[in-house]
N, C-alpha and C positions, 0 to 999 in steps of 0.2 A: 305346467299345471301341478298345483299339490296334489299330491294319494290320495288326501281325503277329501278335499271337494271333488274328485272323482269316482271315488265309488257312492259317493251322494249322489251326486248324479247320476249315477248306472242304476240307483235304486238299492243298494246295497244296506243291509243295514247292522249285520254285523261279521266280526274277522275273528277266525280260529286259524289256531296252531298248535303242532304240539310241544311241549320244553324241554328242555334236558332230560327231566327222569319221565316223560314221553306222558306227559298227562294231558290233557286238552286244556287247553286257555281262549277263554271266549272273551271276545270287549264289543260291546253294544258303541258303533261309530256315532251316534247325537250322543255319548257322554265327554266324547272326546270333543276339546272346543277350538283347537288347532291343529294343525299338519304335524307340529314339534310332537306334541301328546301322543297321537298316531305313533309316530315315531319313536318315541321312549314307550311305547308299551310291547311292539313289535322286539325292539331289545336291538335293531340293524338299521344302520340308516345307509338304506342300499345307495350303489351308485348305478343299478341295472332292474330296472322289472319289465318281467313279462308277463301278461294278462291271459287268460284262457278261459272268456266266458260261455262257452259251446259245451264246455264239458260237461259229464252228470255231476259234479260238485266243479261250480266256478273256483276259480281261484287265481291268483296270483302267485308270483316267484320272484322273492328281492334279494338279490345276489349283492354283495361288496365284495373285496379285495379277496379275501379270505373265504365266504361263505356262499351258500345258497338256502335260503329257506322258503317252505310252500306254506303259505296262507289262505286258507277255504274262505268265500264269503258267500253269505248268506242273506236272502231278502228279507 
């Protein structure tokens, strides 16, 4: 399953993170109109995520080779 038809479906409707010089980046997911887009905004095209929607801020963790990074989402 894509990322993003999946946090569509979870009711999701936007994804934060913070970037290198630790600022917040916000993307509204209905601006994104494929999984690739997701992907290139994000800046990782993981081979690993983990989901954590229980938490007080849901989120995600998409890990590749190299990295690991947490993305908040929000309804």
């Amino acid at each position: 399953m894509e990322l993003l038809t999946f946090l569509v479906e979870e009711k999701y409707s936007r994804i934060s993170f913070k970037n290198a010089h630790n600022q917040d980046v916000v993307g509204e997911l209905l601006h994104f109109k494929t999984n690739g887009d997701l992907i290139e905004f994000i800046g990782l095209k993981p081979t690993g995520i983990a989901y954590f929607p229980m938490e007080l801020r849901p989120h995600i963790i998409c890990s590749d080779k190299l990295q690991s990074l947490t993305f908040y989402l929000s309804r």
